[in-house]
C-alpha positions in Angstrom: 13.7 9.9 14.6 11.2 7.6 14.5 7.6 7.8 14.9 5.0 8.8 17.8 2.2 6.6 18.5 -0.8 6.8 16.9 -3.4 8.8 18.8 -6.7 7.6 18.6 -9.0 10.3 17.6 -12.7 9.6 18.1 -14.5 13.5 18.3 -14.1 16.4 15.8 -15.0 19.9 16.7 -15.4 22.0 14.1 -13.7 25.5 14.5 -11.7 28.2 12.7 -8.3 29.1 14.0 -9.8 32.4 15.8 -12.3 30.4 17.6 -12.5 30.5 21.4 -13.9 26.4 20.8 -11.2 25.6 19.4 -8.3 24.0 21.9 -11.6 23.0 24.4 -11.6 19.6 25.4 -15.1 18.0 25.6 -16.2 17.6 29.1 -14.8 13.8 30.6 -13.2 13.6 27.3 -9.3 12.7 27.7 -7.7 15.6 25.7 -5.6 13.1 24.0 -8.6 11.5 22.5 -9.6 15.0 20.6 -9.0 15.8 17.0 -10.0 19.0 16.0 -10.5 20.7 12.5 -10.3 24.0 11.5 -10.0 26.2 7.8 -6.9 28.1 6.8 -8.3 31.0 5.0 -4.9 33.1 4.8 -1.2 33.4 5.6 -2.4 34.3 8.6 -3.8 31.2 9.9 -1.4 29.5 7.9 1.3 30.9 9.9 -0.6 29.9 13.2 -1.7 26.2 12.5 -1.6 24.0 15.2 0.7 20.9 15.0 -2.2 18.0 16.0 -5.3 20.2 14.3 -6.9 18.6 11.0 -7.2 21.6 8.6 -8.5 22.8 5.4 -7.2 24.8 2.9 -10.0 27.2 1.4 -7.9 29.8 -0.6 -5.1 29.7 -3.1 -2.3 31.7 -0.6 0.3 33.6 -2.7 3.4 33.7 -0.1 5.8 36.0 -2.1 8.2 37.7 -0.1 6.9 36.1 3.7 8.9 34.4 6.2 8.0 30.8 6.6 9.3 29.0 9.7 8.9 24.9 9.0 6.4 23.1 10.8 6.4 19.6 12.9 2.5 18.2 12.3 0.8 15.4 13.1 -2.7 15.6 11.8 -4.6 15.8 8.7 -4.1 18.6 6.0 -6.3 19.4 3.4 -5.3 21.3 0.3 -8.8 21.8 -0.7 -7.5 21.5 -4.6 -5.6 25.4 -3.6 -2.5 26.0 -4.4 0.1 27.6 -1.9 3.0 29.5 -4.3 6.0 31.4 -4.2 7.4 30.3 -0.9 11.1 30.8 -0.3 12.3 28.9 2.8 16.3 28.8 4.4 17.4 25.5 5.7 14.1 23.7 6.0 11.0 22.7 3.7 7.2 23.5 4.6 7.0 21.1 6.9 10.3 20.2 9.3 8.8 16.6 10.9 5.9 14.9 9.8 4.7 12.2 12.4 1.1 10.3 11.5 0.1 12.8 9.2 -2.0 13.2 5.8 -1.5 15.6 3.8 -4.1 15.7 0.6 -5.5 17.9 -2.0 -2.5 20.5 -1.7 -0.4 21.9 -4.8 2.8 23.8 -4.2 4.1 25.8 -7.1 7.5 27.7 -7.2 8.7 26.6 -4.0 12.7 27.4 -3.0 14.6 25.9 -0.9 17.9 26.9 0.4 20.7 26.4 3.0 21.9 23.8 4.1 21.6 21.2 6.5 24.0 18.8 9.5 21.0 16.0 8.6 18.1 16.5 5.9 15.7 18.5 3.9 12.9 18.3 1.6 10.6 20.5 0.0 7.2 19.4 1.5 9.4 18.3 4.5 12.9 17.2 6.2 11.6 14.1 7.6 8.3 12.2 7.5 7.5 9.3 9.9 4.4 6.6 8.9 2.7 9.7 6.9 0.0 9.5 3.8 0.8 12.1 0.9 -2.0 11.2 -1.9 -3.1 13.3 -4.8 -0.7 16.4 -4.1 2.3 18.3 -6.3 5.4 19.7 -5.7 7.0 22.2 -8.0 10.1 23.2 -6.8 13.9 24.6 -6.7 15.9 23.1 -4.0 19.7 23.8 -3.9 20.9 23.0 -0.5 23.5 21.0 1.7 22.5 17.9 3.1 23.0 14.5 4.0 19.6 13.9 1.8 17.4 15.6 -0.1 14.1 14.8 -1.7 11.2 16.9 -4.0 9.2 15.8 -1.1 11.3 14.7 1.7 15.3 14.3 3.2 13.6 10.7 4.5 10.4 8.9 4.9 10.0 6.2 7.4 7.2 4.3 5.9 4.2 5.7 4.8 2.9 6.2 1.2 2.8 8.6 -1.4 -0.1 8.0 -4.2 -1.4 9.7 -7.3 0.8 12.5 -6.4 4.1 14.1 -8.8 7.0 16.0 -8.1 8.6 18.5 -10.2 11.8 20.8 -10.6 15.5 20.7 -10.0 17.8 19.2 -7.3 21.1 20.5 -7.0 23.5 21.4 -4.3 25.7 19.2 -2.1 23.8 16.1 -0.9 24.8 12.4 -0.5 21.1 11.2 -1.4 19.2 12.7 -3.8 15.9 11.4 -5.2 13.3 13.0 -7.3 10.5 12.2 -4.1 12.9 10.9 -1.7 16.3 10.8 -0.6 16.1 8.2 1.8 13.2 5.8 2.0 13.1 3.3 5.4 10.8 1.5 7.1 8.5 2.9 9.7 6.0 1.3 12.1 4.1 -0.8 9.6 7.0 -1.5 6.4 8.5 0.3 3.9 7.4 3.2 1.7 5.1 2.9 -0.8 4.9 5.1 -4.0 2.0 4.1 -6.4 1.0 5.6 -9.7 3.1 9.0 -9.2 6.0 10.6 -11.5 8.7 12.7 -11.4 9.7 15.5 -14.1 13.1 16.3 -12.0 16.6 16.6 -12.4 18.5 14.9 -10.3 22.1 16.2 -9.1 23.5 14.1 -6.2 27.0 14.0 -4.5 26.5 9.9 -4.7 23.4 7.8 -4.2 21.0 9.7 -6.8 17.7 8.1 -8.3 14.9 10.0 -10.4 12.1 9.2 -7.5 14.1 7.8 -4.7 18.3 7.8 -3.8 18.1 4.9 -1.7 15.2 2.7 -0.8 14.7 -0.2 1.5 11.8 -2.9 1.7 9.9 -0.2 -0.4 6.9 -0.9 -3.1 7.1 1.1 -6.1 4.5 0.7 -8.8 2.6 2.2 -11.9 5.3 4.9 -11.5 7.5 7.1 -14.3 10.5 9.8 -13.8 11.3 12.1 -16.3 14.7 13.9 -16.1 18.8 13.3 -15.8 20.0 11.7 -13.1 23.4 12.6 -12.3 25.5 10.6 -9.0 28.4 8.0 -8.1 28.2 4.7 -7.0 24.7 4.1 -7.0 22.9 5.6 -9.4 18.9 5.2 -11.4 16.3 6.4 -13.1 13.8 5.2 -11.2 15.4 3.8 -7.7 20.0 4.5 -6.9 19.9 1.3 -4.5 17.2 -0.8 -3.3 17.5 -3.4 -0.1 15.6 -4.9 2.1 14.7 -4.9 5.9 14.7 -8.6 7.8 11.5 -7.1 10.0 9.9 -6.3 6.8 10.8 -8.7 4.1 11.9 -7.5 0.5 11.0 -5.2 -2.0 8.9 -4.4 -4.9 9.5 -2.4 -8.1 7.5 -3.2 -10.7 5.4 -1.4 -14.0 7.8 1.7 -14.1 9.0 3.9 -16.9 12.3 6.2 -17.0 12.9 8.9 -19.8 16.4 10.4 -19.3 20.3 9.9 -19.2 21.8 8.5 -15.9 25.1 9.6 -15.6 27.7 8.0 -13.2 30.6 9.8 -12.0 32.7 7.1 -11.2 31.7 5.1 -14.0 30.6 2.3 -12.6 27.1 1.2 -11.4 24.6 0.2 -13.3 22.1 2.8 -15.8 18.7 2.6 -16.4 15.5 2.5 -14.2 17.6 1.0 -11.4 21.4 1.7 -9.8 22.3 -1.3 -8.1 20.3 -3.8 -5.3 21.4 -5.9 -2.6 21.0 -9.4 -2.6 18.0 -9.7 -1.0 14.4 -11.2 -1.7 12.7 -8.5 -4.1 10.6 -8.6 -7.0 11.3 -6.7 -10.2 9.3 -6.7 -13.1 8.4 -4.6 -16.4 10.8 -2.1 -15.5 11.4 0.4 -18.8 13.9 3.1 -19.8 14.6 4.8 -22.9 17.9 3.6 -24.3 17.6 6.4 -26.5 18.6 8.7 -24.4 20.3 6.6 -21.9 22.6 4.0 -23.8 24.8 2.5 -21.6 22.4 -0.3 -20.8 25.0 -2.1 -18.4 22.0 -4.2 -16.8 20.2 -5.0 -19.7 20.6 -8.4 -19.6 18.3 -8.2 -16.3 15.1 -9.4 -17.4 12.4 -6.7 -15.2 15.4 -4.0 -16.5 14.6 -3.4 -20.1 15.5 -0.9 -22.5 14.1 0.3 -25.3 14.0 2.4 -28.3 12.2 6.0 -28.0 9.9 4.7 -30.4 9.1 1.8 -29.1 8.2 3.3 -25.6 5.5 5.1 -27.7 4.1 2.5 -29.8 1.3 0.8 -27.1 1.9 -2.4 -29.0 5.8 -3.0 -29.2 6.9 -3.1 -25.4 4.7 -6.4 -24.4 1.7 -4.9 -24.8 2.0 -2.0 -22.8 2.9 -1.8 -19.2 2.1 -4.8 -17.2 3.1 -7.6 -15.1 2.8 -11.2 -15.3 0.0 -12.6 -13.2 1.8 -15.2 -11.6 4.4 -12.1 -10.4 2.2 -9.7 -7.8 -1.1 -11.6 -7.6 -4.1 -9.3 -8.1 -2.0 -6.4 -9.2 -0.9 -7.4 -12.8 -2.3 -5.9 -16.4 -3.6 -2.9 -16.6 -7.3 -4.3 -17.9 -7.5 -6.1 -13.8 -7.8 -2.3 -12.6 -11.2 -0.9 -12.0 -10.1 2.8 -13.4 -6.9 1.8 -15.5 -4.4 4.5 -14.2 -2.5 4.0 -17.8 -3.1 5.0 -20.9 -0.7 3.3 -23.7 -0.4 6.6 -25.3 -0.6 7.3 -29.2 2.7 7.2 -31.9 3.2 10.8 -30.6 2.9 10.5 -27.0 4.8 7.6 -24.5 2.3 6.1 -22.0 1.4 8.2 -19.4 -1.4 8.4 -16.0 -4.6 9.2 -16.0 -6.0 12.2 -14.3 -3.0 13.2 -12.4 -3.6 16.4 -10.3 -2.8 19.6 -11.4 -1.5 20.4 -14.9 -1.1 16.9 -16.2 2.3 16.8 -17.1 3.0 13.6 -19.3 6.2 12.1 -20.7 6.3 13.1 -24.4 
């Protein structure tokens, strides 16, 4: 499905959700031109939001043994820094579409899904269409039967997802599995992009399997790391199973990532590593690690951006070429980690691989 158009939304009207103003279009206003914004300040009103309001979260919800129905939104949510936990859902994540929407701020903790599925499901959401996910966190179970399944979505049609992480186990029956995503397309504007995020997740796909992302295409990964096995056929990484590109949207980009784990293929072929295989298409690759101490098949190693190395060396801030980085000449402007304003790595110590900075929630790091 792809996505709506973009409304244009030029008033806000401040309301809560048992408001009579809220709903009320602004005298000679067109009703498709008004956005409004409410607070979710219980189940309650989390059970009742509104598909095109703009909310805010203003209470931590504990949702142990409720009901929860999946959503379709297209508007702006909030997390407010809460956290919404212990949700069970059956054959659908929180959301069930996501169409031009943000969400932000929001941490789930011990969220299950179960069931199964004739298309796709995700934790936060089955599908998601031109959507922003930045600074949120996803602690989950999913064990379901689908065509794809992600810690965050089944698919996402462009869109980004930044300074956010993903955490938990991904089993049952599904032909994509990925860490964030099981399927990562192009929407309106280009491909997904998923910027200085991680993944602690293990990864149990029926055959395209990756630790963020199953299969992705025209996508621009970065300043990323996934943590966890990764177990598929075929097509099967750490970081990405099989990246491709879109003619309408050009190539792809993966660049400055780390993988910690095994990558297992069933069928024994494929490649191991950060990456599974990739089409021959324009892309960029570069400073792409894994840790060929726990992974040593190292079939691609003689891939220049596809290196492995030792445990130790991941940790030692000196050893892998200074730490991770591109060559300026590679992605102009987005090379070195001393070019960024607020660095969002830190090299890490002897103890400690390298890790990013001020991640929300509890900062889980690769150790």
């Amino acid at each position: 499905m792809k996505s709506l158009s973009p409304k244009l939304y030029v008033v806000f009207a401040a309301c809560s959700l048992g408001s009579l103003g809220c709903g009320a279009a602004v005298p000679g206003e067109n009703v498709d031109q008004v956005q409004e914004k409410a607070t979710i300040a219980g189940w309650t009103d989390l059970v009742n939001m509104n598909p095109t309001t703009n909310y805010t979260l203003t209470v931590n919800i504990d949702a142990s043994g409720r009901t929860w129905t999946p959503k379709d939104y297209s508007a702006i949510f909030d997390g407010g820094n809460h956290t919404i936990s212990n949700l069970t859902v059956s054959n659908g994540g929180f959301f069930r579409f996501l169409s031009n929407a943000t969400i932000k701020n929001i941490r789930f903790t011990n969220l299950r899904i179960t069931g199964s599925s004739l298309g796709v499901l995700g934790a936060l959401g089955a599908q998601a269409t031109d959507t922003t996910v930045d600074n949120s966190a996803v602690e989950f179970n999913v064990n379901v039967s689908a065509i794809a399944t992600g810690g965050f979505f089944g698919t996402m049609d462009g869109g980004s997802i930044h300074r956010s992480y993903a955490k938990g186990t991904l089993g049952g029956s599904s032909d994509n599995a990925g860490g964030f995503i099981g399927i990562a397309s192009t929407g309106s504007f280009g491909g997904v992009s998923i910027t200085e995020s991680y993944a602690q997740v293990t990864v149990n796909g029926q055959l395209t399997a990756g630790g963020l992302v199953a299969s992705a295409t025209s996508t621009d990964f970065h300043d990323v790391y996934a943590v966890g096995n990764v177990t598929g056929r075929n097509a099967v990484g750490g970081i990405v199973g099989n990246v491709n590109c879109d003619p309408n949207f050009g190539g792809f980009l993966l660049y400055k990532t780390i993988y910690r784990g095994n990558v297992v293929d069933l069928n024994k072929s494929g490649w191991a590593g950060a990456v599974g295989t990739f089409e021959d298409c324009t892309g960029r690759m570069e400073q792409n690690f894994y840790d060929r101490s726990l992974d040593p098949s190292g079939t691609h190693a003689n891939h220049h951006s596809i290196q492995g190395f030792t445990t130790f060396e991941l940790q030692s801030p000196t050893t892998v070429t200074g730490g991770v980085f591109c060559a300026p000449d590679v992605i102009p402007g987005r090379c070195g980690d001393n070019t960024w304003s607020s660095p969002p790595w830190t090299a890490g110590t002897s103890q400690q691989h390298h890790a990013l900075l001020n991640m929300p929630g509890p900062n889980i790091q690769p150790r």
